[in-house]
Phi, psi and omega in degrees: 000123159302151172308311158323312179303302190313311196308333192293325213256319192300350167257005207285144187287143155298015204295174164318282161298079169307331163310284178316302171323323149257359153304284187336290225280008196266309185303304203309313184286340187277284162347311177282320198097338180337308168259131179245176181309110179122303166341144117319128159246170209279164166296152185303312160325303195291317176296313169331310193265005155286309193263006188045032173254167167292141212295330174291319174294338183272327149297306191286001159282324178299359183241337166265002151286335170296324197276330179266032111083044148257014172195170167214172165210164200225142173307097170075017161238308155145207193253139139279152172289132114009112175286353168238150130247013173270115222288148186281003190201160160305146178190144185237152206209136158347279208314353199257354148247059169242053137214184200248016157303323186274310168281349176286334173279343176259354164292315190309305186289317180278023158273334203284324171266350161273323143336306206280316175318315201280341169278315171331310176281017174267301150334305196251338208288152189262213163287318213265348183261330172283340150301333197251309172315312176310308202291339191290295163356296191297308207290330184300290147019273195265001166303321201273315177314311182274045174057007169276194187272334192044055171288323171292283166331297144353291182280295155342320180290308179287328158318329169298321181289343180279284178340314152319341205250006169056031170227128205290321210283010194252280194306315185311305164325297170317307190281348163278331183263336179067174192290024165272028177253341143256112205296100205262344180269028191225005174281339182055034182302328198266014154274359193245141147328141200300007175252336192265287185291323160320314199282295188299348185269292198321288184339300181264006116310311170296297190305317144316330168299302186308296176318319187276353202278338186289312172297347169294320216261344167098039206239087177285357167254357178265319156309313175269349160291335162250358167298304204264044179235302168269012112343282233302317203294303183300298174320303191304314202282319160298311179308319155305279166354267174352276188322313201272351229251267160359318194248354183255000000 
């Protein structure tokens, strides 16, 4: 190993999330051209003893640059930078919330798309599509009544709406990120009082309610003030979380 290699590592940040921290700084340097296509990168050791983390953290940064198709590794020679690496999609992966920084960012984007979406199904949504919005709604209901997270049911809802809007290309997104758009290990329900979860179900039935009645009623400008009342609401509520997190 070169000085040059190392040289990749010796600045790397220390953050709460150390995986993410160097998952970054390794896209950054791949992105920049810093590592080009094709490259080695140093051994799982040589990075351990630059950045001083640990052989499980480095893996699992190298394993969400493999899954976003930035890298590859060959069997007893170790990882390359991807002779294309630059991804042909989007693509959002578990390891990529594992902080509530992270969902917070990911929130930023479905207020941008969903905003717009949810005025499009207001405009557009069919019988069948306010059928299929009622019924994802009823199950989201009672998932949240029997005390869960109801992240699927959930995400099943918000998917419907997009479906509404009679553009493929909306649901299609949606279906690349999968029900990791709702960051369900990040709600801490089994951290809220039986009255603190009581409250958090009522809530988010109501601001759900809200979306559909607006997208029932053909009311586009009320569909989209409440998807983006409730995102905003879901962003303010992680933050607190964040703050209080901090503060312990």
């Amino acid at each position: 190993m070169t000085d040059k290699d190392n040289a990749h590592f010796t600045t790397t940040r220390q953050p709460p999330n150390l995986r993410s921290g160097l998952a970054d700084t390794l896209m950054a340097q791949i992105e920049s051209g810093d590592l080009k296509p094709g490259q080695r990168l140093p051994t799982e050791q040589a990075i351990m003893a630059a950045t001083g983390v640990s052989r499980t953290i480095v893996r699992e940064a190298l394993a969400t640059l493999r899954a976003k198709g930035l890298i590859t590794t060959h069997q007893g020679l170790g990882a390359f930078v991807s002779n294309d690496p630059n991804p042909r999609s989007f693509s959002i992966i578990p390891n990529d919330l594992q902080s509530i920084d992270e969902v917070l960012r990911v929130l930023e984007l479905r207020i941008g798309v969903e905003y717009e979406a949810a005025g499009l199904a207001a405009l557009r949504r069919t019988p069948e599509d306010i059928d299929r919005m009622q019924d994802r709604l009823d199950a989201l209901d009672k998932a949240l009544e029997k005390g869960g997270y109801g992240a699927q049911e959930d995400y099943a809802f918000h998917r419907s709406i997009l479906v509404a809007t009679q553009n493929s290309y909306y649901s299609r997104l949606f279906d690349t990120f999968g029900d990791i758009m709702v960051p369900r290990q990040w709600a801490r329900l089994d951290k809220m009082t039986a009255f603190e979860r009581k409250r958090h179900a009522a809530r988010m039935r109501r601001e759900h309610h809200a979306i559909f009645a607006a997208i029932r009623d053909g009311n586009e400008a009320a569909a989209r003030r409440a998807i983006r009342s409730h995102l905003s609401k879901s962003a303010a509520r992680f933050e607190e979380l964040r703050d209080a997190t901090n503060l312990c």
